[in-house]
C-alpha positions as CSV (number, residue, x, y, z in Angstrom):
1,X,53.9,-86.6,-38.6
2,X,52.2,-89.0,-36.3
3,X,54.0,-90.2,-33.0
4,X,55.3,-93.7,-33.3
5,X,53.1,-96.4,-31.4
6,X,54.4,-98.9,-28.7
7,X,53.4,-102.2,-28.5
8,X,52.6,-103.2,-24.7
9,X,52.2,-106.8,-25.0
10,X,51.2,-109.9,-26.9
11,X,49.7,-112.4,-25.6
12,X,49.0,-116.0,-27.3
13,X,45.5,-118.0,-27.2
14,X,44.5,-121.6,-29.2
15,X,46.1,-120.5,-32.3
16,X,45.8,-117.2,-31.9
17,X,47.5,-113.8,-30.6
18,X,46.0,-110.8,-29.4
19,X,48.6,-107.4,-29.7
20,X,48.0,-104.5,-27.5
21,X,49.4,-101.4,-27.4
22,X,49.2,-97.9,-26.0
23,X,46.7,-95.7,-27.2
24,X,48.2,-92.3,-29.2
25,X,46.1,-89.3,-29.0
26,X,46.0,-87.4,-32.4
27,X,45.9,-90.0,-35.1
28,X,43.2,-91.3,-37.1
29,X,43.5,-95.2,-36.1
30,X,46.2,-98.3,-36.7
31,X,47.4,-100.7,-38.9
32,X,48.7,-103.8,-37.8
33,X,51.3,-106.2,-39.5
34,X,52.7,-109.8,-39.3
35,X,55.2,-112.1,-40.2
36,X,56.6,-115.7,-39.6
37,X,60.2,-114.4,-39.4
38,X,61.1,-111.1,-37.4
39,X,62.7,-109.7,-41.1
40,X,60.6,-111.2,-43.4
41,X,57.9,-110.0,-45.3
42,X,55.3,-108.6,-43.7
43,X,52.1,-108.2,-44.5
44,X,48.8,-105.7,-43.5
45,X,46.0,-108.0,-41.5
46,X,43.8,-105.1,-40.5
47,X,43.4,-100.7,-40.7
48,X,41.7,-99.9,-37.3
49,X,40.0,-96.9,-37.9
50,X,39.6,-95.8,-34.3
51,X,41.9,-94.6,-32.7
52,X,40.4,-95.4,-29.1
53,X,40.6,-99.2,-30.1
54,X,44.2,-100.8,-28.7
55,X,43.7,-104.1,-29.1
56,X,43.4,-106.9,-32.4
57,X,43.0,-110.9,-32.5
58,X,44.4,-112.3,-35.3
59,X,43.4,-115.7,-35.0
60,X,43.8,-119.3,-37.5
61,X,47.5,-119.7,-36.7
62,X,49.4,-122.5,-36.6
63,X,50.1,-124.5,-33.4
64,X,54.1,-124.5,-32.3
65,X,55.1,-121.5,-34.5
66,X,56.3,-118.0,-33.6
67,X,54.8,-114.6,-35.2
68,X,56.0,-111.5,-35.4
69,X,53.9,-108.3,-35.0
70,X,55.0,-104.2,-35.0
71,X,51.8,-101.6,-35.8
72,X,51.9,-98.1,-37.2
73,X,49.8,-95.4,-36.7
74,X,48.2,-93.1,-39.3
75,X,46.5,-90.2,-39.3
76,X,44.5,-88.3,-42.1
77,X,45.1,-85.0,-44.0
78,X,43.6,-83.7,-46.0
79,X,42.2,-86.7,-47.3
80,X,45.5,-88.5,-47.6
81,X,47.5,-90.6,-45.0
82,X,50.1,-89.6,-42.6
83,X,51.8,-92.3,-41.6
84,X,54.3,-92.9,-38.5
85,X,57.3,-95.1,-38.3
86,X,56.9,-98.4,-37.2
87,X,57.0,-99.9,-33.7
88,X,59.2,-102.4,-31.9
89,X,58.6,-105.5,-33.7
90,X,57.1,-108.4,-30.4
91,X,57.0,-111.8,-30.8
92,X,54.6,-114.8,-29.7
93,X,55.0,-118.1,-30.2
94,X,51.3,-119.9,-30.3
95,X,50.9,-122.6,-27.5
96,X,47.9,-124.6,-28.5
């Protein structure tokens, strides 16, 4: 099992948000989710496959609405993925 990752900030640009969290030593990389509601449906935008990389842009969002973001970590055995639980879901609401 794979420790669960922590989410250390998010932080909104012109329409988009950048998440960063804390690195985990032991796991193969990321995957990072998002939604338009903190429990709706959300959906994979990206499998970081580095597990020295903390950071990810999503950009092409929408000015005056809120996202919701929580990451997981995975790590792989014998060729399959481990995953961990998810982390804190963090919110942004985009600016401009």
């Amino acid at each position: 099992k794979t420790v669960t990752p922590k989410i250390s900030k998010v932080t909104a640009g012109t329409k988009k948000a950048t998440v960063k969290w804390s690195k985990v030593s032991g796991t193969t990389g990321y995957e990072v989710y998002m939604a338009t509601s903190k429990n709706g449906k959300y959906s994979k935008k990206t499998t970081i496959t580095k597990n020295s990389t903390v950071a990810y842009t999503q950009k092409k969002l929408t000015k005056g609405k809120t996202y919701y973001f929580k990451i997981r970590t995975y790590r792989t055995v014998d060729g399959k993925k481990v995953y961990s639980a998810y982390s804190e879901v963090k919110s942004i609401k985009i600016k401009k």
